[in-house]
N, C-alpha and C positions, 0 to 999 in steps of 0.2 A: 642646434648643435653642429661644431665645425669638425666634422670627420679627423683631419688629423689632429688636433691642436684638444682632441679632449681623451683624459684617462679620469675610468673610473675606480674612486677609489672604496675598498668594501672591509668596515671591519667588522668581524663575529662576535659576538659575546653566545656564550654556550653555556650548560647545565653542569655546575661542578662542583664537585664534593669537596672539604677538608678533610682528608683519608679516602679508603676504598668506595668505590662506587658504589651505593645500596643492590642487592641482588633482584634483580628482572629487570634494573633499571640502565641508560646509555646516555653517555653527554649527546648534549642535542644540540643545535639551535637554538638561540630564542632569539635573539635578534641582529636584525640586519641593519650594520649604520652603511650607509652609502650617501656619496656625493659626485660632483664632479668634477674637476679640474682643469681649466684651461691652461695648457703650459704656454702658452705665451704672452698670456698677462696675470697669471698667480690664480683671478678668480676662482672663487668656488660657487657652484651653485646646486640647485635640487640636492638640497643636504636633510635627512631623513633617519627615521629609524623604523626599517620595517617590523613590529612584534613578531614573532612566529609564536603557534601554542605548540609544546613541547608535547608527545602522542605518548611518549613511551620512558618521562622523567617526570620528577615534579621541582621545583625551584628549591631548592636545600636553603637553609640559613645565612651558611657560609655563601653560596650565590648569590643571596638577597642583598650579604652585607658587601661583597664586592660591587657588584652593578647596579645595586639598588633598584634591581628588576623583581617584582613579586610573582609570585603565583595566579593570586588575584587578578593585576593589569594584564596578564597574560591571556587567562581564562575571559577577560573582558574584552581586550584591542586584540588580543594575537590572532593571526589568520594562519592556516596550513602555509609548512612550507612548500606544495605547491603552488599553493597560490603566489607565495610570496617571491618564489622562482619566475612565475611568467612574470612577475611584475617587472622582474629584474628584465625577461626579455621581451618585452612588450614596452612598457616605459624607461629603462634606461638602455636597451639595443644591447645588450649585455654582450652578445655574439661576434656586435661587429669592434669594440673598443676593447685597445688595451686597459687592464684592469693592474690593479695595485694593493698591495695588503703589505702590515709590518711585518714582516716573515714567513713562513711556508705555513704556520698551521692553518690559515684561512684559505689557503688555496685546498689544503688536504681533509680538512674539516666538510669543502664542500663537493668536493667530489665524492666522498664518503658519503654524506647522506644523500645526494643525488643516486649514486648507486645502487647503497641499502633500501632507499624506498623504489628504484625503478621510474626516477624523473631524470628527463634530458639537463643539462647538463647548464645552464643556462649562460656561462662566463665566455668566454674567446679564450684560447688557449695562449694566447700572449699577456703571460702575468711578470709584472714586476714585483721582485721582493727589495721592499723600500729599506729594510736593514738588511740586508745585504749590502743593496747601491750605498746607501749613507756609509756604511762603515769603510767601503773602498774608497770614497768621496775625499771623506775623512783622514782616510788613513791612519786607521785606529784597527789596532792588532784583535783588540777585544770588543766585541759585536754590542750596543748598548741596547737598552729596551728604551722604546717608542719616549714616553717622559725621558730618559738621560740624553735622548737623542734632541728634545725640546730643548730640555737644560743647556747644551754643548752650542745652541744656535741661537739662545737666549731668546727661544720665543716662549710667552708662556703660554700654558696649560689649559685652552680653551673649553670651558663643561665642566664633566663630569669623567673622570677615568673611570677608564672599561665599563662606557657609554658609550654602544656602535658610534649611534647618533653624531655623538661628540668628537671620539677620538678618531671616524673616517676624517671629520673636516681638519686635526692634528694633525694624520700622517700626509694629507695634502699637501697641507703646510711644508714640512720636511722633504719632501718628496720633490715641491716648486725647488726649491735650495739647492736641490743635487742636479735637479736637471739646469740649473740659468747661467 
């Protein structure tokens, strides 16, 4: 890995309801898509989807049928999100590289639960919010979500929507574009 020339990019998929949140339960984690970016030849590589098992939610319907993430695969592949935290800093250096997500919720989603549970923090505090930059890029009055942001650069749709997995190696995608 070439210190400057790589960002990493991290998208969340979390525990969400269609209406109120059920009572004792919190959106959580479940999984972590990460990859990485070399900006200076577009590559992506080590593209991933860490599971997390959710401690204090359980996978609603309406979650299943977004992300097509289960309970079951969770209960089966998912590891703590602490584990899943050192992974981040131990195998992707999490600390020392600038990081990237489509908007602020995955920057605040994970500072939250790092907090909440009392885990270090594992990202670098140099985050790019990728719709932000694209839509000043752009020069587009009104901010688009991650798809219309594909749509507008006519790349398509790689995976599975709201699949970390998947749509960390999409907003790479987008992300190459704004910076080249």
């Amino acid at each position: 890995m070439k210190t400057t020339n790589t960002i990493i990019i991290i998208d969340l998929e979390a525990t969400c309801w269609n209406g109120p949140i059920p009572e004792g339960q919190v959106s959580e984690i479940i999984e972590i898509g990460i990859c990485l970016l070399d900006t200076q030849t577009g590559s992506i590589s080590k593209n991933e989807g860490i599971l997390v098992k959710p401690e204090r939610s359980k996978v609603s319907p309406f979650c299943r049928e977004l992300t097509t993430i289960t309970q079951e695969l969770l209960d089966k592949e998912g590891i703590s999100f602490e584990a899943a935290c050192e992974m981040l800093r131990t195998q992707y250096s999490g600390h020392k590289y600038t990081w990237a997500s489509y908007g602020q919720y995955d920057l605040n989603m994970m500072k939250r639960q790092c907090s909440y549970r009392g885990i270090e923090y594992p990202l670098s505090q140099n985050h790019i919010n990728v719709k932000e930059l694209f839509s000043k890029v752009k020069g587009l009055r009104k901010k688009v979500g991650m798809k219309g942001a594909l749509g507008i650069l006519e790349i398509p749709l790689e995976g599975t929507h709201h699949r970390g997995v998947d749509d960390a190696k999409n907003i790479a995608k987008i992300l190459h574009w704004c910076i080249q």
